[in-house]
Backbone as CSV, one residue per row, in Angstrom:
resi,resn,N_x,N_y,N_z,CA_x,CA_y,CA_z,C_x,C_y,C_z
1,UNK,42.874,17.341,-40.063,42.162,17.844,-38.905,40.727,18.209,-39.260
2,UNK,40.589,18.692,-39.941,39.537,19.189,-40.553,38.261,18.206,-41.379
3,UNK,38.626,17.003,-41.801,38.185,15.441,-41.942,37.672,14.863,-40.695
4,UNK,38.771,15.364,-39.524,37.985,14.637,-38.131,37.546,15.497,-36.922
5,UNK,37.252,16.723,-37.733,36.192,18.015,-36.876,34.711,17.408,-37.583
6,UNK,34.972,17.231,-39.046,33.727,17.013,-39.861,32.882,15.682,-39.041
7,UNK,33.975,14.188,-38.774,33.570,13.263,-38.465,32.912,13.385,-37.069
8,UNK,33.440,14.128,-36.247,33.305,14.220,-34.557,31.915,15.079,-35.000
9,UNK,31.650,16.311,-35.717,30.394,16.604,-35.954,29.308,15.985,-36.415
10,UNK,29.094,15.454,-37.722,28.551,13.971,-37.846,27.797,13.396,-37.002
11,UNK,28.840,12.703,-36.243,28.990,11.752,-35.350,28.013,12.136,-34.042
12,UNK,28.418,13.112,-33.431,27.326,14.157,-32.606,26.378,13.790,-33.495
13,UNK,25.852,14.725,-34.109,24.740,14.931,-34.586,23.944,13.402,-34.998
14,UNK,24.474,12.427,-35.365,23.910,11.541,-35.749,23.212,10.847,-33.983
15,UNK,23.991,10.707,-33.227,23.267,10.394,-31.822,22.791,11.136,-31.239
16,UNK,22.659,12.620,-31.354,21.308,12.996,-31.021,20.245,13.034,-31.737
17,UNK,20.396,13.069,-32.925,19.283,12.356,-33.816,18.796,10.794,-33.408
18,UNK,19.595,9.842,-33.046,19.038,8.626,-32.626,18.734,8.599,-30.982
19,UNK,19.294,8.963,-30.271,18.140,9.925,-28.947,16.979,10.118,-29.310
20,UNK,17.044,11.249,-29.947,15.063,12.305,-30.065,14.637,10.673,-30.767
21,UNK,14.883,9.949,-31.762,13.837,9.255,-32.007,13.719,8.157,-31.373
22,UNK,15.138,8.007,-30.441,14.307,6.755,-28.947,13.805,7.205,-27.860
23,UNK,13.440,8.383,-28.212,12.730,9.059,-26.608,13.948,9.368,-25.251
24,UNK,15.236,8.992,-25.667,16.459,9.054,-24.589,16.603,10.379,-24.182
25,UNK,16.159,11.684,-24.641,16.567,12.885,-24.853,15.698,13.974,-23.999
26,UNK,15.944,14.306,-22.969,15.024,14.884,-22.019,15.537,16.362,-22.089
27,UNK,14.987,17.139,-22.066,15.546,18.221,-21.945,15.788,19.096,-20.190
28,UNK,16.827,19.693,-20.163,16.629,20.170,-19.106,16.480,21.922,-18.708
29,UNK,15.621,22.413,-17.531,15.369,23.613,-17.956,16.142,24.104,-16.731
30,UNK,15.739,25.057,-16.533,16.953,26.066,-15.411,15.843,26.208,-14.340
31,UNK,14.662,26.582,-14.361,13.749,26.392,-13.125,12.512,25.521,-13.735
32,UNK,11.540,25.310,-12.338,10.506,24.211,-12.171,9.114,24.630,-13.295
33,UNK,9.308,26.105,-13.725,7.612,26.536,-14.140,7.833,25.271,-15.029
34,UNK,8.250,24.933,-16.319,7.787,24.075,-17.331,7.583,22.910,-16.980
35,UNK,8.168,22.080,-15.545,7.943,20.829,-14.924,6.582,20.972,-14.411
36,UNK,6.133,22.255,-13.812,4.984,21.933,-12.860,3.912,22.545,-13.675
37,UNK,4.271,22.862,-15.153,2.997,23.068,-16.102,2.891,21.472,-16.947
38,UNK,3.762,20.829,-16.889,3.397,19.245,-17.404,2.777,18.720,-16.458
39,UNK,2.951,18.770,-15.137,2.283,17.981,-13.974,1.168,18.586,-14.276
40,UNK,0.576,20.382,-14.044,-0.851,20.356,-13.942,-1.396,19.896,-15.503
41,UNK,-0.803,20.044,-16.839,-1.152,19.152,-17.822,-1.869,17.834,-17.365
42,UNK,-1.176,17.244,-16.389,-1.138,15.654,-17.035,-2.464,15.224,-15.851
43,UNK,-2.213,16.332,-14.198,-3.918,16.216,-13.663,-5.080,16.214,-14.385
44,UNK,-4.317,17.246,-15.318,-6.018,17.859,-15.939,-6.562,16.653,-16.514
45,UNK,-4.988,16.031,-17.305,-6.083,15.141,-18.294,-6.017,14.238,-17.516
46,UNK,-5.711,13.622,-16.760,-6.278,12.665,-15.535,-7.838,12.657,-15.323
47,UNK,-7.709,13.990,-14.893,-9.009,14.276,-13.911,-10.064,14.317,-14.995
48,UNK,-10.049,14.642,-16.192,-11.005,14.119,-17.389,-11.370,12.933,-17.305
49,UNK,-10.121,12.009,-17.660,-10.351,10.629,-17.898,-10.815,9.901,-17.035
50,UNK,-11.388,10.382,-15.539,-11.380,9.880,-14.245,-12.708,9.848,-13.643
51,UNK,-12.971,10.977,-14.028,-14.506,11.590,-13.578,-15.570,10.503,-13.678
52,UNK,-16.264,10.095,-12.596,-16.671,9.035,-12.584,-18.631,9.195,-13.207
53,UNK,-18.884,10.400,-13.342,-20.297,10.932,-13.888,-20.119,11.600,-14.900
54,UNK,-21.299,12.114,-15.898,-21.234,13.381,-16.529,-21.181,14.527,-15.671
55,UNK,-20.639,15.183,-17.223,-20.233,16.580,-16.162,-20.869,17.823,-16.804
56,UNK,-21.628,18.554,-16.877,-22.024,19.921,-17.200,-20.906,20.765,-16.932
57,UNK,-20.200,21.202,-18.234,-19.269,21.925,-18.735,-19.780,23.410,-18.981
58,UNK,-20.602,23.921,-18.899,-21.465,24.567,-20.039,-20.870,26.174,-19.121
59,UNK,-20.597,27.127,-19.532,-20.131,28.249,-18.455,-18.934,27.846,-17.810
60,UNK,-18.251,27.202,-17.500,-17.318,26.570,-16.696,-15.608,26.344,-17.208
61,UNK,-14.839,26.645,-16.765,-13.663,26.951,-16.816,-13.007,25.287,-16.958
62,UNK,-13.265,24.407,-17.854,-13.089,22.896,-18.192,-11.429,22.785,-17.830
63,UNK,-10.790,23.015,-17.732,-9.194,22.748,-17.172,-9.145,22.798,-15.644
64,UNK,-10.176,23.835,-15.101,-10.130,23.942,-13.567,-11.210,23.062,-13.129
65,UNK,-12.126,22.503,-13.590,-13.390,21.605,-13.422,-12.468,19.976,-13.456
66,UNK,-11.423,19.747,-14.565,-10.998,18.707,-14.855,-10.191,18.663,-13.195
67,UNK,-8.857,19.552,-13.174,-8.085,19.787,-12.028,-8.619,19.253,-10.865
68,UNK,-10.241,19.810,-10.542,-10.865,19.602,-9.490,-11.333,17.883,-9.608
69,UNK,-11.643,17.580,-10.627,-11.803,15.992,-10.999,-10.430,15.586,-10.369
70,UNK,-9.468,15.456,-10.660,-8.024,14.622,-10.361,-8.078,14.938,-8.669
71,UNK,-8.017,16.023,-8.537,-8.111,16.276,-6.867,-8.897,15.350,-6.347
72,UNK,-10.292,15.712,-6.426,-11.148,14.757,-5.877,-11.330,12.939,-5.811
73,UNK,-10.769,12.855,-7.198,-11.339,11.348,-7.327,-9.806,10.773,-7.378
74,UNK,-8.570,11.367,-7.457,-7.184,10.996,-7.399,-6.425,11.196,-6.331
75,UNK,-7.168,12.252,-5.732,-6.141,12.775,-4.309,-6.623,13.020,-3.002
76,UNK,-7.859,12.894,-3.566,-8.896,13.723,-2.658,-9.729,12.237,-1.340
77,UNK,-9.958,11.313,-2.274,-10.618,10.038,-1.738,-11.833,10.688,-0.807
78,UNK,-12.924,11.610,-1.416,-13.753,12.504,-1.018,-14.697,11.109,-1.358
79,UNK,-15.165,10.355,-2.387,-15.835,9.468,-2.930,-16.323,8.737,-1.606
80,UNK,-14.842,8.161,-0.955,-15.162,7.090,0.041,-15.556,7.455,1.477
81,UNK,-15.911,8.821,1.363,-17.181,9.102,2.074,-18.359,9.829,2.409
82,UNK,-18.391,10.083,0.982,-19.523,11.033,0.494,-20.351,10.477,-0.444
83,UNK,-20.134,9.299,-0.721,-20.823,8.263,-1.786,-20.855,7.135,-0.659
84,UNK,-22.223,6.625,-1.302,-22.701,5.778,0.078,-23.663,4.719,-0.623
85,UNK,-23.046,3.225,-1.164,-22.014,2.765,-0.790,-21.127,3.630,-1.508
86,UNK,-19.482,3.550,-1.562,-18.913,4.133,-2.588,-18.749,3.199,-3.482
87,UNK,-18.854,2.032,-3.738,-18.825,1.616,-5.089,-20.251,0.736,-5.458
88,UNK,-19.973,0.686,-6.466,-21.418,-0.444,-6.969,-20.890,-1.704,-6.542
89,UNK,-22.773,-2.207,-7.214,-22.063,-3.989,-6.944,-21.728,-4.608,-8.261
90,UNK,-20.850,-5.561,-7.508,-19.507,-6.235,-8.683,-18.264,-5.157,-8.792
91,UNK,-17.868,-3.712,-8.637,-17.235,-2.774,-8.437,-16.377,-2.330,-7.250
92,UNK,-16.433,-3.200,-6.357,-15.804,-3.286,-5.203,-14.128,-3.690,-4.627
93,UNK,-12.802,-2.218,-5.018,-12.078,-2.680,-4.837,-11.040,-3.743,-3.871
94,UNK,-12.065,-3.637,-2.548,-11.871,-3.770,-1.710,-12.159,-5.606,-1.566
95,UNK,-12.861,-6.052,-2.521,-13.511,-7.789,-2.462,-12.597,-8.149,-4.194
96,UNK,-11.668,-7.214,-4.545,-11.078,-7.638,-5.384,-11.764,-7.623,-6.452
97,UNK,-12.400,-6.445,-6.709,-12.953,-6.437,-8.125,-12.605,-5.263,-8.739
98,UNK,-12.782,-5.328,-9.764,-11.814,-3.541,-10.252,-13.358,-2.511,-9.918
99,UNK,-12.652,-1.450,-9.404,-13.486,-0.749,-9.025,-14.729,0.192,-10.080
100,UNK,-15.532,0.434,-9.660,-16.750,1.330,-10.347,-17.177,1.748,-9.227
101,UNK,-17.260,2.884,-9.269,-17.617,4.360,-8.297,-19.275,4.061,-8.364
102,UNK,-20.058,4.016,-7.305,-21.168,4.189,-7.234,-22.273,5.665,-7.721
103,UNK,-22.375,5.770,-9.090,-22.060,6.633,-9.910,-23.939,7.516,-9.628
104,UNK,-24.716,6.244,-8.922,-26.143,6.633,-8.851,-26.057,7.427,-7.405
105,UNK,-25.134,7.463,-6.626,-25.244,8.443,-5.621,-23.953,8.847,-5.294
106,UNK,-23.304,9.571,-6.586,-22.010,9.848,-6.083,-22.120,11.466,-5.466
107,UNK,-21.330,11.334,-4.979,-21.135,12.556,-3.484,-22.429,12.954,-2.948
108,UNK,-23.470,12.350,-2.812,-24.761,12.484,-2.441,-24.572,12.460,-0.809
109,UNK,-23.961,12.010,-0.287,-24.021,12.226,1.486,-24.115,10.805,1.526
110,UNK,-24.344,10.950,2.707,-25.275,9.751,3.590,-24.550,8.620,4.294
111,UNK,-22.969,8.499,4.143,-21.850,7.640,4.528,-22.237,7.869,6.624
112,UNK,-22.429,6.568,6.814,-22.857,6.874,8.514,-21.304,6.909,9.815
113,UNK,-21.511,7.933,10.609,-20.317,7.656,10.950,-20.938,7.661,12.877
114,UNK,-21.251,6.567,13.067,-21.671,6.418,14.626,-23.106,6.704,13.860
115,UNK,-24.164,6.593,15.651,-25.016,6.726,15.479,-25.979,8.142,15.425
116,UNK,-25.394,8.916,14.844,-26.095,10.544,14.457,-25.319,11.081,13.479
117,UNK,-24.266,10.955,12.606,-23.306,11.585,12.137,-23.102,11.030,10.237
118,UNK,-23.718,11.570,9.840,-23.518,11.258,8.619,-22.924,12.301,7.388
119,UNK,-22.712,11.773,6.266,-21.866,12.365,5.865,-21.993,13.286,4.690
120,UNK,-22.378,14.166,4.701,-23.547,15.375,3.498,-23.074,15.513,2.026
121,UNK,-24.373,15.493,1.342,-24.197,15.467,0.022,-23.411,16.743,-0.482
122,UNK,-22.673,16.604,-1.502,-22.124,17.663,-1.595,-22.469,18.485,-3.209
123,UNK,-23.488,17.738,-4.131,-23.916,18.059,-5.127,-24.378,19.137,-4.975
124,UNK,-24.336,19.673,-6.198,-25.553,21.046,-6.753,-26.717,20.891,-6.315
125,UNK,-27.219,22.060,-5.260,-28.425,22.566,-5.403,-29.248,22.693,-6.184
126,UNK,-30.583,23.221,-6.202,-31.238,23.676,-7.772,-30.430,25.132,-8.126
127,UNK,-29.947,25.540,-7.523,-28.978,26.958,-7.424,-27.365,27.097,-8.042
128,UNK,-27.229,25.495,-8.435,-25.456,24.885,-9.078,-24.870,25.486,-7.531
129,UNK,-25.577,25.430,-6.311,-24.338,25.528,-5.342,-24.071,24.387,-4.786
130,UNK,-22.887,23.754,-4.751,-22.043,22.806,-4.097,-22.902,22.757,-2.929
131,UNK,-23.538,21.308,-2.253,-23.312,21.056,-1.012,-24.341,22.467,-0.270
132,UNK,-24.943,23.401,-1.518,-25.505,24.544,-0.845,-24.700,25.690,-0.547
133,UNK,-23.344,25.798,-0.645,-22.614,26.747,-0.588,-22.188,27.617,-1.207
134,UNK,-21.731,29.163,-1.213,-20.935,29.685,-2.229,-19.718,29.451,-2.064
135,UNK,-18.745,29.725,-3.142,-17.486,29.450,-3.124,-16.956,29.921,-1.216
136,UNK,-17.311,31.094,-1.045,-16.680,31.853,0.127,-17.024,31.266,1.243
137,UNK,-18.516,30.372,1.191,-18.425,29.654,2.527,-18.056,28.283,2.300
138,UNK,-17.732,27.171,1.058,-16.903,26.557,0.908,-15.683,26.384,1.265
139,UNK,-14.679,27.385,0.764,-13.295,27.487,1.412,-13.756,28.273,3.207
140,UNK,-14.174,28.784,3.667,-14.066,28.982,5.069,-14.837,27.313,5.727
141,UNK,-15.617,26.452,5.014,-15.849,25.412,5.689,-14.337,24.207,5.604
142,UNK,-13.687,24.488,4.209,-12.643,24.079,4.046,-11.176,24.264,4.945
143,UNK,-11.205,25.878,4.928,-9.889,26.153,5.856,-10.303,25.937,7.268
144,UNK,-11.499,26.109,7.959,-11.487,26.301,9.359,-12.571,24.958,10.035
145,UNK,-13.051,24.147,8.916,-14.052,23.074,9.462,-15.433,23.633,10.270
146,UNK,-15.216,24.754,10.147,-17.044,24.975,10.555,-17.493,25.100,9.462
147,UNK,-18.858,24.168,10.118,-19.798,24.541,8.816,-20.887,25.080,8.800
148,UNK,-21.005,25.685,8.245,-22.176,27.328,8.191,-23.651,26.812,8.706
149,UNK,-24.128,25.341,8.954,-25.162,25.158,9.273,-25.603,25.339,10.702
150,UNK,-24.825,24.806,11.373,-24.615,24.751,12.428,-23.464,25.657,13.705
151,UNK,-22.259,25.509,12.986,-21.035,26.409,13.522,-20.391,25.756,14.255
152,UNK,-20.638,24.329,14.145,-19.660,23.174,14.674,-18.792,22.885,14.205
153,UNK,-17.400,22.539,14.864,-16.422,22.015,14.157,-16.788,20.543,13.575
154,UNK,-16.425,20.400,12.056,-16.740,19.382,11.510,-15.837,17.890,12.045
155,UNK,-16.261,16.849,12.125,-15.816,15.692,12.759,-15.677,14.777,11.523
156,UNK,-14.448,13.838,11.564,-14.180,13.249,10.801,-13.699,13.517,9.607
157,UNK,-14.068,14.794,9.057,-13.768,15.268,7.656,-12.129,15.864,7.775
158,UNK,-11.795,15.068,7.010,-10.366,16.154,7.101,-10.255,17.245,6.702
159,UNK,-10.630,18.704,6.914,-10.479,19.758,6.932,-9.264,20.252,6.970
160,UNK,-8.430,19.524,8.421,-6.896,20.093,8.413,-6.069,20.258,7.466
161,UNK,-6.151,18.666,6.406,-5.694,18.809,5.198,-5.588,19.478,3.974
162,UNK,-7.451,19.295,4.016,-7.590,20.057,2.602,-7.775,21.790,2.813
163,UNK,-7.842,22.586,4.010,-7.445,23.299,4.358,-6.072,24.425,4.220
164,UNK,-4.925,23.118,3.721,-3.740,23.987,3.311,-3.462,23.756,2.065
165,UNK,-4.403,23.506,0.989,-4.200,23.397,-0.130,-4.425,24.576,-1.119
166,UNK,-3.643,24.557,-1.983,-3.753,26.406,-2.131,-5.096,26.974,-2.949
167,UNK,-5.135,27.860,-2.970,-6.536,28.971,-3.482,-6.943,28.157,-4.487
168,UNK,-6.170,28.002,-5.909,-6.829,27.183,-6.462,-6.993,25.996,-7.159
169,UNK,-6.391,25.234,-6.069,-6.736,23.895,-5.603,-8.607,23.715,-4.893
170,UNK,-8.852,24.825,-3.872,-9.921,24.577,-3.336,-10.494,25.318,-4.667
171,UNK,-10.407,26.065,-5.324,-11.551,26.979,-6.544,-11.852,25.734,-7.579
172,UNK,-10.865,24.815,-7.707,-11.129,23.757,-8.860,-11.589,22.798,-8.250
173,UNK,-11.924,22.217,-6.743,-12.712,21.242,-6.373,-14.141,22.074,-6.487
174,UNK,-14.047,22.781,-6.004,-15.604,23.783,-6.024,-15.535,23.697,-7.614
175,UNK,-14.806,23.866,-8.615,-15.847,24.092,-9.649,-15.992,22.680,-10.746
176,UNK,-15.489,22.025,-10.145,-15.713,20.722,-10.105,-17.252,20.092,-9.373
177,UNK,-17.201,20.562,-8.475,-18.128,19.862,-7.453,-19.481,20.178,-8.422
178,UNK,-19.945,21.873,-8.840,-20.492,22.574,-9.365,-20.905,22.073,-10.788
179,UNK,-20.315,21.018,-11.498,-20.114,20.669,-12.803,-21.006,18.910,-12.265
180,UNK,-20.737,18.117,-11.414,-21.201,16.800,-10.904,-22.991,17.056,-11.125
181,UNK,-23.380,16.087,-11.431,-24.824,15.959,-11.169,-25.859,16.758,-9.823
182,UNK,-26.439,16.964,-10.179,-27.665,17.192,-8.529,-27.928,15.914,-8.236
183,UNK,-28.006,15.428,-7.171,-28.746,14.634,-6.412,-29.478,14.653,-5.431
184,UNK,-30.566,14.259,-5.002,-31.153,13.961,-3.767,-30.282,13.565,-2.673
185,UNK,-30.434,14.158,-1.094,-29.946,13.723,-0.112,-30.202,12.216,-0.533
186,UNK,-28.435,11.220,0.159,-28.876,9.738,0.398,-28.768,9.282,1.835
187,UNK,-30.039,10.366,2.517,-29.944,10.044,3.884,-31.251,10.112,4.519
């Protein structure tokens, strides 16, 4: 008996040893925190590898700047109408070419929507404010679609959406946005 406790142990042990080294071996946990700290892991480094400009890191919270990268350029599809064109030429996913982000006026504005309605840059000020905003009138242009210039409800922008995305979801597009180049209005 004791010959085939040894063997049945062994035996175990030898296939989970050949598991862990074929990758077969997943572990499982009792709740979601360690699943949904690999997911924001794997945005972050997304949203690194993604970022279609340099980025001024310098002061800046680089995991929530990256976050805000994956949002924007992975989830967000903010590009395709705040970059104007949004892609370069030869870069055009749309004519079947692998894409390149129009990187000389990215989120610069200027996307036309009818004849008065275009679509605002959202770069750093000379002030590093987004689009001209502070964080606080960012998320209130975010949750409620007015925008502080005017006090119109914003048209076309999906607001509704990005509106219920949580606190800091909108803090890492803002400090994202904040990290993107300045540009000149492209309007």
């Amino acid at each position: 008996m004791k010959s085939f406790h040894l063997f049945i142990c062994s035996w175990s042990m030898s296939l989970l040893g050949i598991l862990l080294l074929a990758g077969g071996f997943t572990a499982v946990y009792a709740d979601n925190d360690h699943d949904e700290d690999n997911n924001r892991d794997s945005r972050v480094r997304i949203g690194r590898d993604i970022a279609p400009v340099p980025l001024d890191l310098r002061g800046k919270n680089r995991n929530l700047v990256w976050k805000g990268s994956y949002l924007i350029n992975a989830g967000g599809g903010c590009n395709d109408c705040h970059t104007f064109p949004s892609f370069a030429v030869g870069g055009d996913p749309f004519l079947g070419q692998f894409p390149i982000i129009n990187s000389a006026k990215y989120l610069a504005g200027g996307a036309p929507f009818g004849p008065a309605l275009k679509s605002k840059n959202l770069t750093p000020n000379a002030d590093g404010l987004p689009a001209g905003l502070t964080y606080a009138q960012f998320e209130t242009v975010l949750r409620t679609g007015r925008d502080d210039e005017d006090g119109h409800i914003l048209q076309v922008m999906p607001w509704p959406v990005y509106g219920k995305l949580a606190d800091q979801d909108l803090r890492a597009i803002y400090e994202y946005l904040r990290a993107i180049p300045s540009l000149p209005n492209n309007y």
